[in-house]
C-alpha positions as CSV (number, residue, x, y, z in Angstrom):
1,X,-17.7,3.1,14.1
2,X,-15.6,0.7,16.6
3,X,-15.6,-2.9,16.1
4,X,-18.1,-4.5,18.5
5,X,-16.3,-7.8,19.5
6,X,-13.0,-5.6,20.2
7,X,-15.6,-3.0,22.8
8,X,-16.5,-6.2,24.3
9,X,-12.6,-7.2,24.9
10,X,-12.5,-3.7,26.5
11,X,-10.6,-2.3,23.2
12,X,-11.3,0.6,20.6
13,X,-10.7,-0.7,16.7
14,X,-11.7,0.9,13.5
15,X,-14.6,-1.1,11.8
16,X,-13.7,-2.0,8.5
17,X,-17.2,-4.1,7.8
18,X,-20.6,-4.8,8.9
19,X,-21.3,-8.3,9.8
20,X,-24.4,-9.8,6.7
21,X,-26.1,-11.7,9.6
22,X,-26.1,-9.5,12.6
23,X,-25.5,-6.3,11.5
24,X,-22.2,-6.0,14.3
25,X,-19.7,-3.9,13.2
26,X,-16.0,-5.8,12.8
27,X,-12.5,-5.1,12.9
28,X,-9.9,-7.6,10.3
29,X,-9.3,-9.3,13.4
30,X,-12.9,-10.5,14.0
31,X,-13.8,-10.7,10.2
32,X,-14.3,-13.5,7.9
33,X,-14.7,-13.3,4.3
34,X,-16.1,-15.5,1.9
35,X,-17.0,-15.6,-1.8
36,X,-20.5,-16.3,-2.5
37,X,-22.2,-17.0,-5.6
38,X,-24.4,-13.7,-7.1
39,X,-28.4,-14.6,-8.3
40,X,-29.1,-13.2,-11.1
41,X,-32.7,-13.2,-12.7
42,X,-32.3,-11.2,-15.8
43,X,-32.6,-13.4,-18.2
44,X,-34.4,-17.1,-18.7
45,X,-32.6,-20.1,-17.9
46,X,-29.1,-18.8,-16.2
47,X,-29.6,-18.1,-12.6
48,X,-26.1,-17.6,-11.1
49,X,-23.5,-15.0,-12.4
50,X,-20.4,-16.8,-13.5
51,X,-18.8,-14.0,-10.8
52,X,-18.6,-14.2,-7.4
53,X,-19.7,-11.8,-4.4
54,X,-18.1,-11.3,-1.0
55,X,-19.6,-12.4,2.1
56,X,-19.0,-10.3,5.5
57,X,-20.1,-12.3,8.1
58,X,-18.4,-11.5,12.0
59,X,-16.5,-14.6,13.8
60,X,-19.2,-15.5,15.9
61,X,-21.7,-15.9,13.3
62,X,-19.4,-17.6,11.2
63,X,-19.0,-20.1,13.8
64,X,-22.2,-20.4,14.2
65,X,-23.4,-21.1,10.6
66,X,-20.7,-23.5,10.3
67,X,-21.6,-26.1,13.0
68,X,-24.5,-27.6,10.9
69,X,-22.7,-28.2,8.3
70,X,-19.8,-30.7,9.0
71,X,-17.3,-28.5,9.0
72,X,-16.7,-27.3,12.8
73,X,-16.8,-24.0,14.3
């Protein structure tokens, strides 16, 4: 699988991820990670996981997500 944000530059690049909210497939360059915190419902009372997950999200949704929030694109 290519990355799709490196097709649409008019280049072929190994995918190493698949984008959480669109389902794009993304190459380091056009990658953002971020640590999320993991829901847990085993047990009464403690929701969250004292670990954290890994996000996947590609540039463009990352951008996108981000403009609500105060923090820029």
């Amino acid at each position: 699988m290519h990355c799709y944000d490196c097709y649409r530059e008019g280049t072929e690049t190994p995918a190493v991820a698949v984008c959480v909210d669109c389902g794009a497939a993304v190459c380091p360059r056009h990658l953002h990670s971020e640590s999320e915190p993991v829901r847990e419902s085993m047990s009464t009372g403690r929701v969250w996981s004292p670990g954290e997950g890994r996000r996947m999200v590609c540039l463009v949704c990352h951008g996108s997500t981000r403009k609500g929030d105060g923090q820029g694109g």
